[in-house]
Every structure is written in C-alpha cells, then in structure tokens.
N, C-alpha and C positions, 0 to 999 in steps of 0.2 A: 681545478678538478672539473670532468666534463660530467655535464650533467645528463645524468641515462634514466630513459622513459620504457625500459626492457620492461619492468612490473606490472603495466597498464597491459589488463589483457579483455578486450572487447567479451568477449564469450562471457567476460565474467556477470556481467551487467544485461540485463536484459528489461527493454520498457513496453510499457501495455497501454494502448490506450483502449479504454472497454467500458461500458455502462453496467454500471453492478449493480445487482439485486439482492436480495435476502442469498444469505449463505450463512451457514450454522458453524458451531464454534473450529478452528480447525488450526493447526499451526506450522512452519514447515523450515526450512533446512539453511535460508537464506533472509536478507535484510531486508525491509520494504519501507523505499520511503513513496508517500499516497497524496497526492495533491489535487482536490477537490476543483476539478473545470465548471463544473454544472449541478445545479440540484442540492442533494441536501441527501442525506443518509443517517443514519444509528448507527454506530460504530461500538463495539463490546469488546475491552481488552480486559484480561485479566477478571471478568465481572463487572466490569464498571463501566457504564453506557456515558460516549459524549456522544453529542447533538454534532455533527459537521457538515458544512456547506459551501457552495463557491469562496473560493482563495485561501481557505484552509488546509493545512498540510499537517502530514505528521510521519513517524519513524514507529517500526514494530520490527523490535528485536528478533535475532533466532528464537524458535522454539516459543514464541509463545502464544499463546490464543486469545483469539479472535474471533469477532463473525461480527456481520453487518444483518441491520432488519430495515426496508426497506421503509419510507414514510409514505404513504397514499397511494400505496402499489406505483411508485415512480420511479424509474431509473436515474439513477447517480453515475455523472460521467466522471469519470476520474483517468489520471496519469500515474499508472502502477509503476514503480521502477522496482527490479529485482537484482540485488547485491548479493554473488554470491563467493563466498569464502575462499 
C-alpha cells in the first residue's frame, strides 16, 4: 500500500512568532499549541490562572477561553501555532 500525504494541507496550520501582552478573555475557531521562548506570562483558561515561562508549552482547545495578564508590564515571547480544522 503506498503511502499518500494528500491530507497535510499547509494553509491549515499557521505559526506566529510575537511578544504578547495583556489580552482579555477571548476564544476562537482553531487549535493553539503556545511554547514559551522568553519571559514569563499569566495565562487564564477556563478561570484558572497558571504562572508560565521560558520552555513551557501548552495546547488550548477549540472554543475555549482564555486571556493572558501580562507580569511587570513585560512582554512574553512566544511561538503561537494555529491548527486549523
């Protein structure tokens, strides 16, 4: 059986690299995994605050909310990737 890579479709996927600041709760249509380059952030899912910081990663499902507060007015670098259905 040959093996076909037809289902991989670039468009689907989209990555960010960008320094984040405070942003209020919000949630949206696609998959985000977040990998922590620099700094250190407040991150709020569902209500629940973690602490994350360089080499920290995590996954935020469709649809659900979120928001980051920033720690001593400092930008958080991060590696956004966007997965989308």
């Amino acid at each position: 059986m040959k093996n076909e890579t037809n289902d991989f479709k670039c468009d689907q996927i989209y990555v960010m690299d960008l320094y984040q600041d405070t942003i209020e709760y919000h949630s949206h249509d696609f998959f985000e995994l977040v990998y922590i380059v620099d700094g250190e952030i407040n991150h709020y899912l569902d209500g629940k605050m973690f602490h994350v910081k360089a080499g920290d990663y995590f996954i935020i499902d469709i649809k659900t909310k979120h928001k980051y507060n920033q720690i001593n007015d400092k930008l958080c670098h991060i590696y956004n990737c966007l997965f989308y259905p």
